[in-house]
C-alpha positions in Angstrom: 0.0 0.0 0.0 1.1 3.7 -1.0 1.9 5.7 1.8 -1.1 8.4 1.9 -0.9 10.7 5.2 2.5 11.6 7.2 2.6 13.8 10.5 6.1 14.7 11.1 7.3 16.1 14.4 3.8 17.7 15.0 4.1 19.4 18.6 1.0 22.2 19.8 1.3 24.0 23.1 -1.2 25.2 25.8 -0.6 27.0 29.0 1.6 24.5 31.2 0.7 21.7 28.7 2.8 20.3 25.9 -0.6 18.4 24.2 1.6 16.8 21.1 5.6 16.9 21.6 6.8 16.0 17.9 4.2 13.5 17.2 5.1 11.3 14.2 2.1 9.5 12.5 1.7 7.3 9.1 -1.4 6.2 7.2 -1.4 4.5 4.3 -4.4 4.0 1.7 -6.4 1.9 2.2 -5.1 1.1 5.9 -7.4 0.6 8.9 -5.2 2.2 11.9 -6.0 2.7 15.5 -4.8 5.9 17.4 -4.6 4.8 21.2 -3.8 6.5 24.4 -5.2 7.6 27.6 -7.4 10.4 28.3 -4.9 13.4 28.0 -2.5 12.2 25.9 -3.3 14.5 23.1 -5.5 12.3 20.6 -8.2 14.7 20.3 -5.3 17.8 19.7 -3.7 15.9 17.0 -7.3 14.8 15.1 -7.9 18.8 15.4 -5.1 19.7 13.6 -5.0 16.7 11.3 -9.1 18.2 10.7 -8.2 22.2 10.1 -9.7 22.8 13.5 -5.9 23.7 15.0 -2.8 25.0 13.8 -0.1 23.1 14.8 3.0 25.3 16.6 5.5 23.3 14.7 6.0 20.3 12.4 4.4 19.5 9.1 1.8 17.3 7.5 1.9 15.8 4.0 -1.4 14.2 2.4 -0.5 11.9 -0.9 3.3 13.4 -1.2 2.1 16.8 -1.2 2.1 19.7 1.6 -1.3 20.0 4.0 -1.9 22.1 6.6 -5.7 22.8 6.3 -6.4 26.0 8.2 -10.2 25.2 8.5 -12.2 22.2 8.3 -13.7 23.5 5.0 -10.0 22.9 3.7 -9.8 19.7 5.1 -12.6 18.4 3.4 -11.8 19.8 0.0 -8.1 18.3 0.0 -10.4 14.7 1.3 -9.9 14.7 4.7 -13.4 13.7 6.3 -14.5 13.1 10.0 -17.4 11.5 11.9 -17.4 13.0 15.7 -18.1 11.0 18.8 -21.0 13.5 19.6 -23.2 14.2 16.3 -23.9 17.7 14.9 -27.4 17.0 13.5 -30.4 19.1 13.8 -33.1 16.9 15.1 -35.9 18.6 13.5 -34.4 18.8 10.1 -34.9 15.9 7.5 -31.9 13.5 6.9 -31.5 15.5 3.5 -31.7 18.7 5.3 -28.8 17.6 8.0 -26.5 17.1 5.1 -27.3 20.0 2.5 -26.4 22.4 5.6 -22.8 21.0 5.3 -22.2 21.5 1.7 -20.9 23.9 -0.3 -22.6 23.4 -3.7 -25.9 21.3 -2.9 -27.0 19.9 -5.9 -31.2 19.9 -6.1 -33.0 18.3 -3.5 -34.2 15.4 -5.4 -30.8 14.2 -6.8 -29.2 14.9 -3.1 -32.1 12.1 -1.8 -31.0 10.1 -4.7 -27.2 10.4 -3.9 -27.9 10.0 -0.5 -29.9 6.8 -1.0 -27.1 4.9 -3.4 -24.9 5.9 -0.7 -26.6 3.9 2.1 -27.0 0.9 -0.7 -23.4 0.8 -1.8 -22.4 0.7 1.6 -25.0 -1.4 3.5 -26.3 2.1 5.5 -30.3 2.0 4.2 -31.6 5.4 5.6 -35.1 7.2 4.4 -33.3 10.6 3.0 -37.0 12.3 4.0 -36.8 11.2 7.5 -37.3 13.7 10.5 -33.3 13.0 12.2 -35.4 13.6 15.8 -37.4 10.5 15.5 -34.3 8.4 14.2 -32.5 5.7 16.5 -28.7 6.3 18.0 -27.6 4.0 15.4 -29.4 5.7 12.3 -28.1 8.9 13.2 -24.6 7.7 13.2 -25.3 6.6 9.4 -26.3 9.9 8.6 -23.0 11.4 9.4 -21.2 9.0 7.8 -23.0 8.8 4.7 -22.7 12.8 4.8 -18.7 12.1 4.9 -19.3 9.7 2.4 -20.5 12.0 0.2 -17.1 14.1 0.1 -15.7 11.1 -1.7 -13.0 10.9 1.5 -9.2 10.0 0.9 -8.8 10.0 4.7 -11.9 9.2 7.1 -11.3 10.1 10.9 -13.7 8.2 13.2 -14.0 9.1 17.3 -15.3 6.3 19.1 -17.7 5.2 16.7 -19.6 2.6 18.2 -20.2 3.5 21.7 -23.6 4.5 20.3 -24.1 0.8 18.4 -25.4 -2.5 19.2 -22.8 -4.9 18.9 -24.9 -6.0 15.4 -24.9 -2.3 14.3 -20.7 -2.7 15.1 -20.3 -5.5 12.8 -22.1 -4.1 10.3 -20.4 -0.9 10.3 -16.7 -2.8 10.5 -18.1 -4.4 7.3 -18.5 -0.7 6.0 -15.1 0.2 6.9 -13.1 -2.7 5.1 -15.6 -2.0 2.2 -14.1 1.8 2.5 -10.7 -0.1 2.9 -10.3 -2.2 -0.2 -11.4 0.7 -1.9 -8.5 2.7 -0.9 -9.7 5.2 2.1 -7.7 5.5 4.4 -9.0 5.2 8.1 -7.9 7.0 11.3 -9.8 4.7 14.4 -9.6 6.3 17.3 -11.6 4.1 20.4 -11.2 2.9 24.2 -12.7 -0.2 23.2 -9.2 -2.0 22.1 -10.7 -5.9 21.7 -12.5 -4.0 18.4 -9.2 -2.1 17.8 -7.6 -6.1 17.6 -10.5 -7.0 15.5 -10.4 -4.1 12.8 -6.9 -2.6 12.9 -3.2 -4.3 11.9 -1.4 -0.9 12.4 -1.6 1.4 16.0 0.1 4.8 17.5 0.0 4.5 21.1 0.4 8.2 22.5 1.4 9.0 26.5 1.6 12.7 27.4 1.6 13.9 24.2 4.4 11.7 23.0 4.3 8.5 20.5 5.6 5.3 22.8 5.1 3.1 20.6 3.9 1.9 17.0 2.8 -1.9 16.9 0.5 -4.9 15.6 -2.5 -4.6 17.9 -3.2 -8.2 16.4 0.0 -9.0 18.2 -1.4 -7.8 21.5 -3.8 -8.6 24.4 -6.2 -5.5 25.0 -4.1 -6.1 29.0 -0.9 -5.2 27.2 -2.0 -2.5 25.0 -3.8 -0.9 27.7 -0.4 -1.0 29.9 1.4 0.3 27.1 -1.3 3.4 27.0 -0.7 4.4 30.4 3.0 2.9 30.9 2.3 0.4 33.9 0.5 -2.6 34.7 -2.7 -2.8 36.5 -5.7 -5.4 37.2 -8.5 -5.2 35.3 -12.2 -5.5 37.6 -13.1 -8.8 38.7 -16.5 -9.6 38.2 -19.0 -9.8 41.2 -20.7 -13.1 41.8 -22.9 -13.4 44.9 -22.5 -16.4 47.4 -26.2 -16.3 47.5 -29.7 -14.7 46.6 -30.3 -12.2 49.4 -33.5 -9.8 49.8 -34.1 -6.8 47.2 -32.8 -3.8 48.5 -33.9 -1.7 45.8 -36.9 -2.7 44.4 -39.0 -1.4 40.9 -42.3 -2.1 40.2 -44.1 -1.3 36.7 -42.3 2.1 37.2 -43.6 4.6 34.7 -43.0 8.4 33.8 -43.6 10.8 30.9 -40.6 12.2 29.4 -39.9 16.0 30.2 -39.4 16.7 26.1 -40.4 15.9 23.2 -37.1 14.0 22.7 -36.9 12.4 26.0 -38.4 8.8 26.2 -40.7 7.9 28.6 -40.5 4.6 30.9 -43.0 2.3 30.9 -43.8 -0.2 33.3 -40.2 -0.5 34.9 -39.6 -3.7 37.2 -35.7 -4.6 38.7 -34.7 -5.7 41.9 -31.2 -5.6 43.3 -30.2 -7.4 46.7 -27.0 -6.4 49.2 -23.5 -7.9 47.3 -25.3 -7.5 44.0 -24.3 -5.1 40.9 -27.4 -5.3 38.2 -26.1 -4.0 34.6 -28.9 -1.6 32.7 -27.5 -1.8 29.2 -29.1 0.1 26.1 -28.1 2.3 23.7 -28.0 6.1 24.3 -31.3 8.0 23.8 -33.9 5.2 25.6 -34.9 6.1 28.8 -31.1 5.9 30.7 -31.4 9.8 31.8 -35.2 9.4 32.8 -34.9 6.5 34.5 -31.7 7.4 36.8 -34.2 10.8 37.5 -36.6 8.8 38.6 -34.5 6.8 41.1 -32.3 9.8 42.4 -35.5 11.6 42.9 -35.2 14.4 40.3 -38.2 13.4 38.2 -41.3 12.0 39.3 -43.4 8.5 38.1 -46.0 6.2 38.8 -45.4 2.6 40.3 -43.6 1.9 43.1 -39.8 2.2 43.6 -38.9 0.8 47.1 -35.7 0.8 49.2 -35.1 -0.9 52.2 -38.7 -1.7 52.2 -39.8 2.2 52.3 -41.4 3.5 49.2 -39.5 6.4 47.7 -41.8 7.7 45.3 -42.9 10.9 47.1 -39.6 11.6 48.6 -37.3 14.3 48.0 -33.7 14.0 46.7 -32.0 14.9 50.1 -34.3 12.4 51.7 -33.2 9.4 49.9 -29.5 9.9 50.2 -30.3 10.2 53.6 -31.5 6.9 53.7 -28.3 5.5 51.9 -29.5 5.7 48.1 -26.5 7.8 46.3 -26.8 8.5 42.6 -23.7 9.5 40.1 -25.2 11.1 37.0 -24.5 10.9 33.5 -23.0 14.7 32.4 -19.6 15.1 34.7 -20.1 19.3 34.6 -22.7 20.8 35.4 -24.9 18.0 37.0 -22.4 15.7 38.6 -20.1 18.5 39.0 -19.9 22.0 39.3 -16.8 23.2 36.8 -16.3 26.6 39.1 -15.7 25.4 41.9 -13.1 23.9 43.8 -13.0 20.1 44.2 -13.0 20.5 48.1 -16.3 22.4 47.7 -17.7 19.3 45.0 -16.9 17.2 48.0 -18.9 19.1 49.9 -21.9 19.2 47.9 -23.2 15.6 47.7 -21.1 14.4 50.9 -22.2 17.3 53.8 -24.9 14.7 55.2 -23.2 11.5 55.1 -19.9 12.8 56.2 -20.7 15.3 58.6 -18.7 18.1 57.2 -21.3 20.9 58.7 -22.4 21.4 61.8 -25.1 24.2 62.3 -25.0 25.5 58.8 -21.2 26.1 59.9 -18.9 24.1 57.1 -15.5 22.0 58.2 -13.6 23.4 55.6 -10.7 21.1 57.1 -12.8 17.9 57.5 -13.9 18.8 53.9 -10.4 19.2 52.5 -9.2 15.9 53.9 -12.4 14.0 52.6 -11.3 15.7 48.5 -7.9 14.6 49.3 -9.0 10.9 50.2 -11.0 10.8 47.0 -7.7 12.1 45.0 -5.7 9.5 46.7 -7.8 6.4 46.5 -9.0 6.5 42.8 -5.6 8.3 41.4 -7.3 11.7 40.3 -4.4 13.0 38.4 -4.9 16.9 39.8 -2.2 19.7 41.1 -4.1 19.9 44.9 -8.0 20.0 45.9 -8.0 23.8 45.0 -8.2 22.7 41.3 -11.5 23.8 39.5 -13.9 21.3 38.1 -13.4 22.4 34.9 -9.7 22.2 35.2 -10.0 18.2 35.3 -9.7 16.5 32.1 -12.7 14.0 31.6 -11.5 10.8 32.9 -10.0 12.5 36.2 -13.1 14.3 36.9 -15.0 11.5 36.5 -13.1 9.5 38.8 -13.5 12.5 41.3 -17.3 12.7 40.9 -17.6 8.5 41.0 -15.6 8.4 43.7 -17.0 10.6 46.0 -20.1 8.6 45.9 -18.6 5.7 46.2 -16.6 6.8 49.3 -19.3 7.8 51.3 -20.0 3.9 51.3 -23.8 4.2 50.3 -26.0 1.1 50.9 -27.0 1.3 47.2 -25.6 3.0 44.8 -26.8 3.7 41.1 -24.5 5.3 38.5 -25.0 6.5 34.9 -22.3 6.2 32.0 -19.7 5.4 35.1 -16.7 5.1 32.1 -18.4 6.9 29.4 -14.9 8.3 27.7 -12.4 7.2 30.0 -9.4 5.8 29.5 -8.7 1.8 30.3 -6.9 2.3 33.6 -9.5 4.5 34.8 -12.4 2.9 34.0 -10.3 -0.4 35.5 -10.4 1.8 38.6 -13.9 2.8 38.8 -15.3 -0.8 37.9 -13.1 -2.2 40.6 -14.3 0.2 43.1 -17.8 -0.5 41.9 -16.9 -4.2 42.6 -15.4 -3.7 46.1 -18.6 -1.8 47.1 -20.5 -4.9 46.2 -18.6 -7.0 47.9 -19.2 -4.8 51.2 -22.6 -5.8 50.7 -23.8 -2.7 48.5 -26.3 -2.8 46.0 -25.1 -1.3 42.7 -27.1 -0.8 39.6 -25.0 0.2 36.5 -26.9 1.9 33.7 -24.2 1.8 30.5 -23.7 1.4 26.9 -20.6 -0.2 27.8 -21.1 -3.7 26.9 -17.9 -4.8 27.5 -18.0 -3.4 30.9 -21.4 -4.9 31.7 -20.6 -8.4 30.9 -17.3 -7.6 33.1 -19.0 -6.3 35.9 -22.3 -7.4 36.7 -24.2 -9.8 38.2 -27.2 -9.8 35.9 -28.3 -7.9 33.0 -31.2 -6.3 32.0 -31.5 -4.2 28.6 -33.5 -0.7 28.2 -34.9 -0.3 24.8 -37.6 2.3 24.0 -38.5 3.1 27.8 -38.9 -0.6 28.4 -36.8 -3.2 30.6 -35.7 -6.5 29.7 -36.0 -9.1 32.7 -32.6 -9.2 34.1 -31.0 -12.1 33.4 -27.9 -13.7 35.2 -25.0 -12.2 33.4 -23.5 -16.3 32.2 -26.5 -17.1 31.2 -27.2 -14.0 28.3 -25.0 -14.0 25.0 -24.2 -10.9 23.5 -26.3 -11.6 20.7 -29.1 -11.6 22.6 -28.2 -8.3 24.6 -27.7 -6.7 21.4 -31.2 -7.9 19.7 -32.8 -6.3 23.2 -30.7 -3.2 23.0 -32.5 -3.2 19.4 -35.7 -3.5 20.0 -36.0 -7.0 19.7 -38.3 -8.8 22.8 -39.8 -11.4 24.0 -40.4 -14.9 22.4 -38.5 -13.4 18.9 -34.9 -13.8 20.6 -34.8 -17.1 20.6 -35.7 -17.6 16.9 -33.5 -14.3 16.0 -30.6 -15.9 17.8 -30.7 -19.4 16.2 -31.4 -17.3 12.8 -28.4 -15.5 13.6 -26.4 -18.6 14.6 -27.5 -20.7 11.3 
């Protein structure tokens, strides 16, 4: 294969941070190849300037022998550099057509755009509706959309950011077949994901970057995901054991044809909700993104309200305020680290603070602790290895992973009797989310009762207990995690219930 993109001693500066220090990267055509590294170690700097959306402050970049340096993405396109973002830039009450008219430059007419559009999705096995409303399409269909509108550049280079941690593991394969379709075709393909078993799956060639620096160029292939997720953060560590109970105790937290309208239009409401989750037990929520996670974490943390009956420790809950049911030992981590878990202004002593003042005693007659504060921030820092200069830091100042770790921990550390926790890994790194599931384990194994609501497959099947999936408001009876395939998860996290699964997975098997 030809050699198609070269970065040569790419290096981009910010205050007290050296993001890329003479990064070196290679692609050829029609090559598949994996960018890897922690969070922080300048991935998402270097697809920025590889995109037109950065200047680098020194090196160079040559795209098919010749000079790039794309000062906007507009450039980047028109010299065939394409990119599909980990968090979608449609508008949700445009048609599919619409979405991707607004992104080019010399539309052709509306009824040969929903032509284009619709060999697109043929050639490439991506079947969308071009006059489809993009608000009342699944995770999974939107992703198509920004693909085929990428697509329809005619690419050289495609850049994809964690492209299937909005996809059933059906809707993975299928796009993997898109991408060595792209492959044999001559695209080349920049994969950038903390998933690395897909990385062995899909990619021959990876750049592993630490701090900002290339360690190391290698044969995923060649690799466990253990030693390629040591060599992105330059140590060894254990990856979470899974939690089995010695025995069946009594529901702790306890659902009961739970139901409650969404807030929005484009929220989903839950209907008729049932789960139960003893002491020592961690139950595993999967789904994909957009089908009731947010509304149902609400309704347990107390933020929204429903009809039903949601019980813990035998009291009924529905009724009772936020404050009152962490009072009684029922924490909740949510999804969005700043601004809802996290409050980016202030200080990570006064986040402590925040969700921990009743459990931990750090006021006493509306008079804080400050010191008993400061040393409860600093054991969160300590025990989950929040990479941070002191506990005067800002929120905001965190990058993603260490925040979340913060915000996960400090739950977690005030040693709730349950404990239910949204997206707990959602974009960290492999060592960090090896931390938080471990910790999730240990609280378990203390007797907690954990419920993990995640589109991390992987992790569920690590993790968990049982497994129940969320599809279209609606939950799957959980199932005891060796006894569900992930074919079957992924037909649930589809849409797929009931009596079909069985005849879907022997389909599927034949």
């Amino acid at each position: 294969m030809a050699r198609f993109f070269d970065a040569e001693e790419i290096s981009k500066t910010y205050p007290g941070v050296k993001a890329n220090d003479r990064v070196k990267l290679s692609i050829d055509s029609g090559e598949i190849h994996a960018l890897l590294g922690e969070n922080g170690s300048g991935k998402s700097t270097l697809v920025k300037i590889i995109y037109g959306l950065l200047p680098p402050d020194e090196g160079k970049m040559l795209l098919n022998g010749q000079f790039y340096s794309p000062q906007s993405p507009r450039q980047a396109r028109a010299n065939g550099v394409a990119m599909v973002f980990q968090h979608f830039s449609l508008f949700e009450a445009m048609t599919v057509a619409e979405n991707i008219e607004v992104g080019m430059d010399d539309p052709p007419s509306r009824s040969k755009l929903e032509a284009n559009i619709d060999q697109i999705g043929k050639q490439y096995r991506l079947p969308i509706f071009p006059k489809r409303i993009v608000g009342d399409l699944s995770v999974g269909e939107r992703q198509r959309v920004e693909i085929i509108r990428c697509l329809m550049q005619n690419p050289k280079l495609l850049i994809m950011d964690e492209p299937t941690s909005v996809l059933t593991p059906q809707e993975a394969d299928q796009l993997f077949a898109t991408l060595r379709e792209l492959s044999s075709e001559g695209t080349a393909i920049l994969y950038i994901s903390h998933k690395l078993e897909e990385i062995r799956t899909l990619c021959k060639r990876a750049t592993i970057l630490r701090t900002g620096r290339v360690v190391n160029v290698c044969n995923p292939q060649s690799r466990s995901a253990q030693e390629l997720a040591e060599l992105m953060v330059g140590s060894s560590f254990a990856m979470a054991s899974k939690r089995t109970p010695s025995e069946v105790s009594e529901p702790l937290l306890q659902a009961v044809n739970l139901s409650c309208k969404a807030a929005t239009e484009f929220g989903v409401s839950l209907s008729g909700v049932s789960f139960s989750v003893g002491k020592g037990e961690i139950l595993g929520i999967a789904g994909i993104a957009g089908n009731g996670q947010k509304e149902l974490a609400a309704v347990i943390s107390g933020e929204a309200t429903a009809v039903g009956s949601l019980r813990f420790r035998g009291i009924d809950l529905l009724g009772k305020s936020i404050t009152e049911r962490r009072s009684l030992g029922l924490l909740t981590a949510p999804e969005e680290r700043l601004g809802h878990s996290a409050a980016s202004e202030m200080s990570l002593t006064e986040n402590a603070f925040l969700t921990a003042d009743q459990r931990m005693v750090l006021s006493k007659k509306g008079v804080i602790d400050w010191k008993k504060t400061k040393e409860f921030a600093l054991s969160i820092i300590s025990q989950f290895d929040v990479r941070v200069t002191g506990v005067d830091s800002h929120a905001r100042a965190l990058s993603g992973g260490n925040l979340q770790k913060f915000v996960i921990g400090r739950e977690i550390a005030q040693i709730p009797e349950s404990l239910v926790v949204n997206q707990p890994t959602w974009g960290v790194d492999a060592a960090a989310a090896a931390i938080i599931r471990q910790a999730l384990v240990d609280l378990a194994s203390k007797g907690g009762a954990v419920v993990i609501i995640s589109q991390d497959l992987d992790e569920l099947l690590e993790i968990s207990s049982s497994i129940a999936v969320l599809s279209c408001g609606k939950l799957s009876q959980p199932k005891n995690t060796n006894d569900i395939t992930r074919n079957e998860i992924g037909l649930l996290m589809g849409g797929v219930h009931g009596s079909t699964i069985g005849s879907e997975t022997s389909g599927a098997a034949a």
